[in-house]
N, C-alpha and C positions, 0 to 999 in steps of 0.2 A: 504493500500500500504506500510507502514512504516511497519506494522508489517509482512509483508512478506518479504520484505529489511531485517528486523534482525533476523528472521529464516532463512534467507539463509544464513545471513551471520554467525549466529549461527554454523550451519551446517557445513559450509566452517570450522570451528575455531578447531571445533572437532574433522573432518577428518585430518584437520593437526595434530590436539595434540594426535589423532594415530596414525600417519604418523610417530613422531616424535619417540611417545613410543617404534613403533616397530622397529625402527633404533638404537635407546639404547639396546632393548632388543637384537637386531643382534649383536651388538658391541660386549657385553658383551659376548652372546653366542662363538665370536672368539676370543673371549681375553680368555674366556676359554675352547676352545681346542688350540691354542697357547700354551700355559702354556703345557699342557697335550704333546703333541706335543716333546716342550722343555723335559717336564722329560722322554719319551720314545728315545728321543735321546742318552739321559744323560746316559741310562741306556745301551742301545745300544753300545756306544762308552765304556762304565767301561766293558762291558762284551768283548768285541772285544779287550780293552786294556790286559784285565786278560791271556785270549787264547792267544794271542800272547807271550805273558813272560810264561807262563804252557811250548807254544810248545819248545821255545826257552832254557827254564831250562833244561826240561826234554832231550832236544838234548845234552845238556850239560854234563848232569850226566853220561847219558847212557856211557859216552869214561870213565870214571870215575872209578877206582878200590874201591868196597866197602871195604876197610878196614877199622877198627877204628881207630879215631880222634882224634884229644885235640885241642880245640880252644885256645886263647890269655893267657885264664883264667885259662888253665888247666883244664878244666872240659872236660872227655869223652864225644867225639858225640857217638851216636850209629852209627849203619853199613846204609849207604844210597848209597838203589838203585834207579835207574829211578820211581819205581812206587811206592817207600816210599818218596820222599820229590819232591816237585814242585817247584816255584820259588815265592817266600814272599819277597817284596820287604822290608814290616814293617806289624804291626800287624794289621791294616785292612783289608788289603791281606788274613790274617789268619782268620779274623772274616767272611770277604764273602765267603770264602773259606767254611764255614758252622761250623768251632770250636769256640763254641762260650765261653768256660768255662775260666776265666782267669789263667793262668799260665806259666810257660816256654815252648816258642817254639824257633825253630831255623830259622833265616828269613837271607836273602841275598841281597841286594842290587846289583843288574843288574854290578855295576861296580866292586864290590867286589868278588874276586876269590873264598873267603870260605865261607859258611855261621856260624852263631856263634846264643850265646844263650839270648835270652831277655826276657824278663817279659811282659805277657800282659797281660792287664787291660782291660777286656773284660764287667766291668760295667760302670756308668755313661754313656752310649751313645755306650760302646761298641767301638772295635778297638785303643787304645790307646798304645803306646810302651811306658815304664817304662825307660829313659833314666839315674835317679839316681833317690835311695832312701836311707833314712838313718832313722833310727829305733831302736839300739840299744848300737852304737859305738863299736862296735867287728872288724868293718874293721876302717884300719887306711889310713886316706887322706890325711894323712902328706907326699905326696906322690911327684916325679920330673915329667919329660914334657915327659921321654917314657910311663911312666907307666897310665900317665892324656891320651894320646892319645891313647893306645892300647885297656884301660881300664881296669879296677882290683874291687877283691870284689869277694862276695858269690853269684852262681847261682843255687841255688837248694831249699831252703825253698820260703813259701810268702811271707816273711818281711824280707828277706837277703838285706844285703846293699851292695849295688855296684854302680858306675862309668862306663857305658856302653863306653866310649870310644869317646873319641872326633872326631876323622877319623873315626868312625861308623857311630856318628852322623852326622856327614857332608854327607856324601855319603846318606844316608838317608835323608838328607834336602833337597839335589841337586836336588833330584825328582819334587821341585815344592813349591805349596805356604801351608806351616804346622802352625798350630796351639799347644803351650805349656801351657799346662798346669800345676801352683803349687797346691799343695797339703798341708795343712799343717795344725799341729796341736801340742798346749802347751799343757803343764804339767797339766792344770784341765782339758786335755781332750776336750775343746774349738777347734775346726774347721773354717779355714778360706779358700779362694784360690784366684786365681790371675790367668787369662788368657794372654795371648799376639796373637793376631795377624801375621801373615807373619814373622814369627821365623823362624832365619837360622844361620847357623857357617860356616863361609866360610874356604877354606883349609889350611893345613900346612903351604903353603909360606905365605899366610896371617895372621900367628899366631892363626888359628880358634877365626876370629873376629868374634862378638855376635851382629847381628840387629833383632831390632824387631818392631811390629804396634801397633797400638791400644792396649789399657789393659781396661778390665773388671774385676768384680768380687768384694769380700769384705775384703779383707788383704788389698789395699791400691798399690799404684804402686811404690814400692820399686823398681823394677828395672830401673825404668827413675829417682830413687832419690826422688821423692815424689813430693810435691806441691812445698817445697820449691827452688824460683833461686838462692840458693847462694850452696845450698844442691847439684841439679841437676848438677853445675858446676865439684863438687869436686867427686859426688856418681854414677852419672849415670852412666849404665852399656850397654847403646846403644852404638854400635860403636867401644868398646871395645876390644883389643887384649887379648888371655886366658893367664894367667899367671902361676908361677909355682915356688917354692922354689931357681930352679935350672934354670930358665930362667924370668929374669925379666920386661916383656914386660906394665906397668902400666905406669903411668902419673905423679904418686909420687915421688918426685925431693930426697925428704929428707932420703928415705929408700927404701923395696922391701916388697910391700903390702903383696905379698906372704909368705915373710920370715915370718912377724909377725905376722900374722893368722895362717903358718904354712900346709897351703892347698893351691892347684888350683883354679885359677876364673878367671872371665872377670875384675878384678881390675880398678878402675880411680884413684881415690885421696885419702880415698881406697875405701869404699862402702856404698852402704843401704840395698844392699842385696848377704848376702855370706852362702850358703847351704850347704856347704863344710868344714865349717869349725872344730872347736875341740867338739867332742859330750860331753856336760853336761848332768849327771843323775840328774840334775833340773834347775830349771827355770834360776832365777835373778843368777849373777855369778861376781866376779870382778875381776881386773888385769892390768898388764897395756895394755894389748892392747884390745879392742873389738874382740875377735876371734872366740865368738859360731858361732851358726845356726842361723843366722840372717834376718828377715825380719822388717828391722826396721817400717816398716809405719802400723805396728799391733802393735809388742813389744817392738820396741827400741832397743837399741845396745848393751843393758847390760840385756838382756833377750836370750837365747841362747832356741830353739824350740825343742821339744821331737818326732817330724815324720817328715819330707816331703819327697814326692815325684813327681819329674819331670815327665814327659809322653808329647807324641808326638802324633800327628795325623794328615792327610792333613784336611788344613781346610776346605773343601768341599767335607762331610763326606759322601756317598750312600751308606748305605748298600745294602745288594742284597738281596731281596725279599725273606720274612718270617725270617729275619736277625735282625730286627730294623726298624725304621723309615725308610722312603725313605730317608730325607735330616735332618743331623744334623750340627750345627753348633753353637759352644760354641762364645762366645765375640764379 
């Protein structure tokens, strides 16, 4: 009798703990199509987003006289008609679009009346707008607050250095939540970089103030001033109003960070990290002011860097099928 009491009850124990398995197994099976679900969505609404701005450009140009151009920079557009240019908000626009080769295209921001010329960075993950680079000190960033906003610099080689414009960049940030990425690399040729999170420049009346999220990567987070709180107080560049030779909008009582660097930047008390600054053809550099290419939380303030480049991207990257990964997303 006892041992038919514990084969039943045996039995009963089993039927549950399959009972159970196959309710996990269910789970899981909706949790992934859920997911699947989610990214046919995802994909759904970015292709419906695209259509929408195509139609809307292309209605745009068509009233449009093709003649040629000269953007900020001076550099010739070619002749655009309705069924030569579309509507590129920034370079991932260009990358789903199917051009996947990095180089100069012309992208438009929905708010912006003209389109103009950027650099895209079509490796690393692919879609990336090139918003400054500096590379060989031929362009000069000793520059005032029309020239920081419109943007200035060479558009036509791959290592040309330019200042894409700050009211470029805004207008391109306004779209939403973007991802920056630094680029950077000294004189032996050494390689590091720095991400930020929900990077944006807000507009002209607000001085194109600089916030940003989180940071990843291995240079160090120069831009929130580093580990140190006594640094952070005086360096950080969260927050920040852009500053300018000729317009002094920093936090520094005793002088104009700008004047003594000599370049544009998000200035505090003055920095940990100024990109902008006077190009050295080497490394270690001395004077009285710290004025290289600075990331200080790699090389310190008396080291001045041989490349960086800035680039942009939303930070919730889709490519569009046979493009890239479905979902990228740096930091």
């Amino acid at each position: 009798m006892m041992l038919l009491v514990f084969l039943l009850f045996l039995d009963q124990s089993l039927a549950a703990h399959r009972a159970l398995q196959e309710d996990e197994i269910c789970m899981f099976e909706v949790s992934k199509l859920q997911q699947q679900l989610q990214h046919l969505q995802a994909q759904f609404l970015l292709g419906t987003w695209q259509l929408k701005h195509l139609r809307e450009h292309n209605e745009h140009w068509t009233k449009k006289s093709p003649t040629a151009e000269k953007n900020e920079q001076g550099t010739t557009l070619p002749h655009i008609t309705s069924h030569q240019f579309a509507y590129h908000h920034d370079c991932s626009d260009i990358y789903n679009s199917g051009k996947t080769t990095s180089g100069y295209y012309q992208i438009k921001p929905k708010s912006m009346t003209e389109p103009f010329l950027a650099y895209c960075d079509m490796s690393d993950g692919g879609g990336w707008t090139v918003i400054q680079r500096r590379s060989n000190g031929k362009v000069n960033f000793n520059r005032g607050w029309d020239d920081y906003k419109s943007g200035f610099g060479s558009f036509q080689g791959r290592k040309d250095e330019y200042w894409l414009g700050n009211e470029k960049m805004h207008q391109i940030l306004a779209a939403g939540k973007y991802l920056v990425k630094f680029d950077l690399t000294d004189w032996n040729g050494d390689k590091r970089y720095a991400t930020y999170e929900k990077f944006y420049i807000s507009d002209e009346k607000d001085k194109y103030r600089l916030t940003f999220g989180a940071y990843d990567g291995n240079a160090g987070d120069a831009l929130s001033g580093g580990l140190v709180p006594e640094f952070q107080w005086s360096a950080s560049h969260n927050g920040m109003q852009f500053s300018t030779p000729d317009q002094d909008n920093d936090r520094y009582l005793q002088g104009s960070c700008s004047q003594e660097t000599q370049c544009g930047w998000w200035f505090n008390r003055c920095h940990a990290a100024n990109l902008n600054g006077k190009y050295y053809r080497h490394g270690n550099y001395t004077g009285k002011y710290d004025k290289g290419i600075i990331w200080f939380t790699w090389t310190g303030w008396w080291y001045s860097l041989k490349n960086t480049v800035m680039k942009i991207r939303p930070l919730y990257f889709f490519p569009s099928a046979g493009s890239g990964d479905y979902e990228s997303k740096l930091g």
